[in-house]
ZANURO-701127 format. One record per residue: residue in one letter; z, y, x of N, C-alpha, C in turn. Coordinates in steps of 0.05 Angstrom, whole numbers, plus 5000, padded with zeros to 4 digits. Layout:
<recs>
rec residuo A&n_pz Z&n_py Y&n_px X&ca_pz Z&ca_py Y&ca_px X&c_pz Z&c_py Y&c_px X
...
</recs>
This chain:
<recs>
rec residuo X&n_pz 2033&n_py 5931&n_px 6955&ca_pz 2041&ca_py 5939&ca_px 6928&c_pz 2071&c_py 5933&c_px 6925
rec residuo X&n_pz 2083&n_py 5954&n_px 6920&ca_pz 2118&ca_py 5942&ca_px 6914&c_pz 2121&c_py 5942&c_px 6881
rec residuo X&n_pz 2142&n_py 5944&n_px 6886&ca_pz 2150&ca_py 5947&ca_px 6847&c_pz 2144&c_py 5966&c_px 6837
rec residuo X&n_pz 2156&n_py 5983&n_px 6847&ca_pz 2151&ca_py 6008&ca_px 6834&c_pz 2117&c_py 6022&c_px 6834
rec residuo X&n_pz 2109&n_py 6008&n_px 6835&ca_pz 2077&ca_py 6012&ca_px 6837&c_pz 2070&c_py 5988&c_px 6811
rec residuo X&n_pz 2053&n_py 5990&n_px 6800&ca_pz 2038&ca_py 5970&ca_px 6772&c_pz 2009&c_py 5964&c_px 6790
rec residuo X&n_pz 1996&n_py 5943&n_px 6780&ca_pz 1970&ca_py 5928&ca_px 6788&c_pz 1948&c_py 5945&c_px 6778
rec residuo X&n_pz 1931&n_py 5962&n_px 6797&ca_pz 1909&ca_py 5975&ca_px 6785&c_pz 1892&c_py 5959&c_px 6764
rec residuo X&n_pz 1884&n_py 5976&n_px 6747&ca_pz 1869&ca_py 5946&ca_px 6730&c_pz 1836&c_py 5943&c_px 6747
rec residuo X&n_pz 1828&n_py 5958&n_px 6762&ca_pz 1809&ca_py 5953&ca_px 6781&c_pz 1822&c_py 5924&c_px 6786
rec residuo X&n_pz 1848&n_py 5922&n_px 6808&ca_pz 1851&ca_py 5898&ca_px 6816&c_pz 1858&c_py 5880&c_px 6796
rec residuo X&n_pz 1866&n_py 5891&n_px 6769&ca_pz 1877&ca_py 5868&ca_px 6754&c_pz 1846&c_py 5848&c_px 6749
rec residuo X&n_pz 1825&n_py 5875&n_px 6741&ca_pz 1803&ca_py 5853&ca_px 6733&c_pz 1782&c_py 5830&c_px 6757
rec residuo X&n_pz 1788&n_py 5845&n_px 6777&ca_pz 1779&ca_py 5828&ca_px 6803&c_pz 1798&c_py 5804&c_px 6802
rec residuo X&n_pz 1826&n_py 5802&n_px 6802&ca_pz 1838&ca_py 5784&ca_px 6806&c_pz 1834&c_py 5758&c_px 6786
rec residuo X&n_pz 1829&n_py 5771&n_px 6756&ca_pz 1826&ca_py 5754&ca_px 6736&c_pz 1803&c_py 5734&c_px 6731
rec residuo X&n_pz 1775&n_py 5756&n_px 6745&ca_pz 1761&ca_py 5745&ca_px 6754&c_pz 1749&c_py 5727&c_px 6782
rec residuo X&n_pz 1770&n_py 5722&n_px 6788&ca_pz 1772&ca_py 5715&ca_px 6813&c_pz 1750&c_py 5722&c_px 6839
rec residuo X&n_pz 1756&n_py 5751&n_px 6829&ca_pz 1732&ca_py 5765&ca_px 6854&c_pz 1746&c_py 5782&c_px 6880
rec residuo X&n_pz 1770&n_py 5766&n_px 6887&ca_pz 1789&ca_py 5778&ca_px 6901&c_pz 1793&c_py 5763&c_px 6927
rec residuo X&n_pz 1796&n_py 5776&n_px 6952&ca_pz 1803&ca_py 5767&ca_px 6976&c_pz 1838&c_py 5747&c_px 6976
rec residuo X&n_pz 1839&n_py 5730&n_px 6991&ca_pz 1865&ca_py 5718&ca_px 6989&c_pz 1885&c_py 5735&c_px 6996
rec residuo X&n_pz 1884&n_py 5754&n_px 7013&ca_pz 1909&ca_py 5770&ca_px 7015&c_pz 1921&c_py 5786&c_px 6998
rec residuo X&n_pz 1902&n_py 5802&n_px 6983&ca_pz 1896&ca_py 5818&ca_px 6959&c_pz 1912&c_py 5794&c_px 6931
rec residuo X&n_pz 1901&n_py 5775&n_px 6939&ca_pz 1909&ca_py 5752&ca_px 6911&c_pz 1938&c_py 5746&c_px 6916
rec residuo X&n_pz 1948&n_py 5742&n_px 6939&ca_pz 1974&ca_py 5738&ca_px 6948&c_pz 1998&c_py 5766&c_px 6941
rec residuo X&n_pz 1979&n_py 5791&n_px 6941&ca_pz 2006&ca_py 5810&ca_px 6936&c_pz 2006&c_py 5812&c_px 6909
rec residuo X&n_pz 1979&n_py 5804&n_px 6888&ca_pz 1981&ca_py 5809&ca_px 6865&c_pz 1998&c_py 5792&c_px 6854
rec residuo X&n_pz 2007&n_py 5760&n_px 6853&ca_pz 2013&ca_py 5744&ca_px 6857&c_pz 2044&c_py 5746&c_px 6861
rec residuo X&n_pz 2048&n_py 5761&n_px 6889&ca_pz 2079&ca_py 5767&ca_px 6889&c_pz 2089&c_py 5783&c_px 6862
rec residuo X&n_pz 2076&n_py 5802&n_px 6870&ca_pz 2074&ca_py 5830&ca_px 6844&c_pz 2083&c_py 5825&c_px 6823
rec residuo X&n_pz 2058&n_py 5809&n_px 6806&ca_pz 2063&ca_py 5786&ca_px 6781&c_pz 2099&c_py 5771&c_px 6776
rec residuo X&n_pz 2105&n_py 5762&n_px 6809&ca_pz 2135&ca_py 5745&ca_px 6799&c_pz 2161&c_py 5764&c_px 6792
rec residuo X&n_pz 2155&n_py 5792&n_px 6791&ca_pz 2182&ca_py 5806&ca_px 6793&c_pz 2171&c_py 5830&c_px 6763
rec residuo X&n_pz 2150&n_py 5836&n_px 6759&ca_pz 2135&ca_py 5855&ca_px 6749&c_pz 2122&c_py 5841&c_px 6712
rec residuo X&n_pz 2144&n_py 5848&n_px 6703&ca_pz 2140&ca_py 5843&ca_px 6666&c_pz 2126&c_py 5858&c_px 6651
rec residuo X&n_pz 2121&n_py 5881&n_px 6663&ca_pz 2093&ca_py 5894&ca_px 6651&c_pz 2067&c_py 5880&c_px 6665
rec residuo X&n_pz 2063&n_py 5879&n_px 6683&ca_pz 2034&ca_py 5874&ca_px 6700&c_pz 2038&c_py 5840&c_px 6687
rec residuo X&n_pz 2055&n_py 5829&n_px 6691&ca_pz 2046&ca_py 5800&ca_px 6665&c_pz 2040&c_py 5808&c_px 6644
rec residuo X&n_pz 2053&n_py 5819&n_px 6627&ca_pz 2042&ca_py 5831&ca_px 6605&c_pz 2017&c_py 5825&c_px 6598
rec residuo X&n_pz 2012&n_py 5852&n_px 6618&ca_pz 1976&ca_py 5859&ca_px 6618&c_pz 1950&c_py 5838&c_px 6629
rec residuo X&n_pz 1962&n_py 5814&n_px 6644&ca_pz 1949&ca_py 5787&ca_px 6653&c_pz 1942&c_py 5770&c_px 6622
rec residuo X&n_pz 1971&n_py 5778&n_px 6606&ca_pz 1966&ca_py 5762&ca_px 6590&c_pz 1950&c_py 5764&c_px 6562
rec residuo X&n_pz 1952&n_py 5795&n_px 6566&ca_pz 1931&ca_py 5810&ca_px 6544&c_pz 1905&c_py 5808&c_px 6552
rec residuo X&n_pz 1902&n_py 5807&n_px 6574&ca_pz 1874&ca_py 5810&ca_px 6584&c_pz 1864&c_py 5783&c_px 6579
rec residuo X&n_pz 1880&n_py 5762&n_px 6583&ca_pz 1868&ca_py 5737&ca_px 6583&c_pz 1873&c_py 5727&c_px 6553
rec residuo X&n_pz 1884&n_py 5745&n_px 6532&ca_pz 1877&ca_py 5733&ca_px 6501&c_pz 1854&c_py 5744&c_px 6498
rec residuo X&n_pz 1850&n_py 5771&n_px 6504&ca_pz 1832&ca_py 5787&ca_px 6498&c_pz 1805&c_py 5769&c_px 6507
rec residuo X&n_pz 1798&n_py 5758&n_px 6532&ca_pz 1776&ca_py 5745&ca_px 6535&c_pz 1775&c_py 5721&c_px 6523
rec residuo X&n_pz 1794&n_py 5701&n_px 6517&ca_pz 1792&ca_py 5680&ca_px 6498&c_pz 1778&c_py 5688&c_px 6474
rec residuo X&n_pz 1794&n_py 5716&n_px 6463&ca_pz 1779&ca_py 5715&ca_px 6435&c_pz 1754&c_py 5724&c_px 6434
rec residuo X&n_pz 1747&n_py 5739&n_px 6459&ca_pz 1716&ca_py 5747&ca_px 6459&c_pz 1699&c_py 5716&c_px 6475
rec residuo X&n_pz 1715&n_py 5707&n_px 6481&ca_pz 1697&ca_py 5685&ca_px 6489&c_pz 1683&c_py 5661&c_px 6453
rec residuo X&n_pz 1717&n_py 5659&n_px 6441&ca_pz 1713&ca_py 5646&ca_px 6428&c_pz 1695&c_py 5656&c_px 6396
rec residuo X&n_pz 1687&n_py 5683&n_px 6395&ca_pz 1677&ca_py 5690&ca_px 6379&c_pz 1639&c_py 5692&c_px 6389
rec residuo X&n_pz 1636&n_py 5700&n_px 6417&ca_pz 1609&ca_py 5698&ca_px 6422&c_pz 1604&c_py 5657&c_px 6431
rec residuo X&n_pz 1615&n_py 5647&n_px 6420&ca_pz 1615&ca_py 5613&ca_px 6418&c_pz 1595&c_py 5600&c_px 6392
rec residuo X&n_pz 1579&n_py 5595&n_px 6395&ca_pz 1562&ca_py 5591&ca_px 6376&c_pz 1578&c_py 5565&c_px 6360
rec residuo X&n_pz 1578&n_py 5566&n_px 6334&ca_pz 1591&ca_py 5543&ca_px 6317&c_pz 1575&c_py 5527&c_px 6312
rec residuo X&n_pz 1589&n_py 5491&n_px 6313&ca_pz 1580&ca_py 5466&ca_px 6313&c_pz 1553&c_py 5461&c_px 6327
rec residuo X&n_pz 1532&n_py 5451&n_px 6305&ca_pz 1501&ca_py 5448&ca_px 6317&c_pz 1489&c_py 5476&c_px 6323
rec residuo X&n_pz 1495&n_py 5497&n_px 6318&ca_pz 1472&ca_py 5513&ca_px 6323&c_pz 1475&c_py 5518&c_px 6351
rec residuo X&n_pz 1498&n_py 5511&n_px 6371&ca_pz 1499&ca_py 5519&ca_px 6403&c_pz 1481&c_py 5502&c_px 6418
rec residuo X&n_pz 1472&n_py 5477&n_px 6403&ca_pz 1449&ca_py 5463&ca_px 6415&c_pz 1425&c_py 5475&c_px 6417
rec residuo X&n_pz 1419&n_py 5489&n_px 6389&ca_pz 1396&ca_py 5497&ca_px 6374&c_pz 1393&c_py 5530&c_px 6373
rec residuo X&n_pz 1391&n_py 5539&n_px 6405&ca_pz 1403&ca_py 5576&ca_px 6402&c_pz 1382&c_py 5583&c_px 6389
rec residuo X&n_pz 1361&n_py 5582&n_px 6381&ca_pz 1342&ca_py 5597&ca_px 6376&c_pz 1342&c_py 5597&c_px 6336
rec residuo X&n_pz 1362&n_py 5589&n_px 6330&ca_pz 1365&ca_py 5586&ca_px 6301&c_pz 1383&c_py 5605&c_px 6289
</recs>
């Protein structure tokens, strides 16, 4: 991958999910230190799952109690 190429989001979401080979993780990785869009999109992706994480998060006692 050089610069002038962007991070497929195929690989973006393997990488994020860490379902990626080390070599593969290593060029994304390079990619990432020179490439201000492809951070960008690491970092959208990873609010984006915080907030979907933190909204399917069951509040206080009822995450003890799922069936309530």
């Amino acid at each position: 991958m050089n610069q002038d190429q962007h991070i497929p989001y195929e690989t973006l979401a393997r990488f994020l999910d860490r379902r990626i080979d080390e070599d593969e993780k290593a060029s994304v990785e390079r990619h990432l230190q020179d490439c201000p869009f492809c951070r960008q999109d690491v970092a959208d992706a990873q609010a984006w799952r915080a907030e979907q994480e933190a909204k399917n998060k069951p509040a206080g006692w009822r995450r003890f109690i799922p069936w309530l």
